[in-house]
Each structure stands twice: as C-alpha cells, then as structure tokens.
C-alpha positions, 0 to 999 in steps of 0.5 A: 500500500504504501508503494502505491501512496508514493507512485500516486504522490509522484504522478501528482507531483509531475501533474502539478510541475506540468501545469506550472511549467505550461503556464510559464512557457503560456501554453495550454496545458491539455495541448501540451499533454496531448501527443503524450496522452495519444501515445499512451493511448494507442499503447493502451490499445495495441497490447490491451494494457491499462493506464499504469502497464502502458506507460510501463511499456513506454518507459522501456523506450530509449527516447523516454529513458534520455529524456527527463522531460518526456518523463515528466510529460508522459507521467503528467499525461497518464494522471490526466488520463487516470484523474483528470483535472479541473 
C-alpha cells in the first residue's frame, strides 16, 4: 500500500510541475499533454494494457529513458488520463 501512496504522490507531483511549467512557457496545458496522452493511448490499445502497464511499456523506450522531460510529460499525461483535472 504504501508503494502505491508514493507512485500516486509522484504522478501528482509531475501533474502539478506540468501545469506550472505550461503556464510559464503560456501554453495550454491539455495541448501540451496531448501527443503524450495519444501515445499512451494507442499503447493502451495495441497490447490491451491499462493506464499504469502502458506507460510501463513506454518507459522501456530509449527516447523516454534520455529524456527527463518526456518523463515528466508522459507521467503528467497518464494522471490526466487516470484523474483528470479541473
């Protein structure tokens, strides 16, 4: 259980420096989302995979593993997807 505490807190960490980061660059935060959200999206579909599975999947990607920003993105697009904001 306490496992899952520290991934949900870690998901919502990166949701909220997405946001700030967003705002700070003045775009919109859905659109920037948005290519990471369909990316999880079409892993989801292609390997019949859940939310979390997925992105799993996604994180074995030499592109995701060198980028830190994709990362955080990616992380902050799968908590919209689970949770989405207001």
């Amino acid at each position: 259980m306490e496992q899952q505490i520290k991934m949900a807190a870690k998901l919502y960490e990166c949701r909220d420096t997405a946001k700030s980061l967003a705002k700070m660059q003045g775009e919109d935060y859905k659109e920037m989302l948005k290519p990471y959200t369909e990316i999880i999206d079409k892993v989801m579909k292609a390997n019949n995979l859940k939310h979390i599975p997925a992105l799993l999947k996604i994180s074995e990607t030499k592109t995701y593993q060198d980028s830190g920003m994709a990362q955080l993105l990616f992380m902050a697009a799968l908590t919209e997807m689970m949770e989405p904001s207001a």
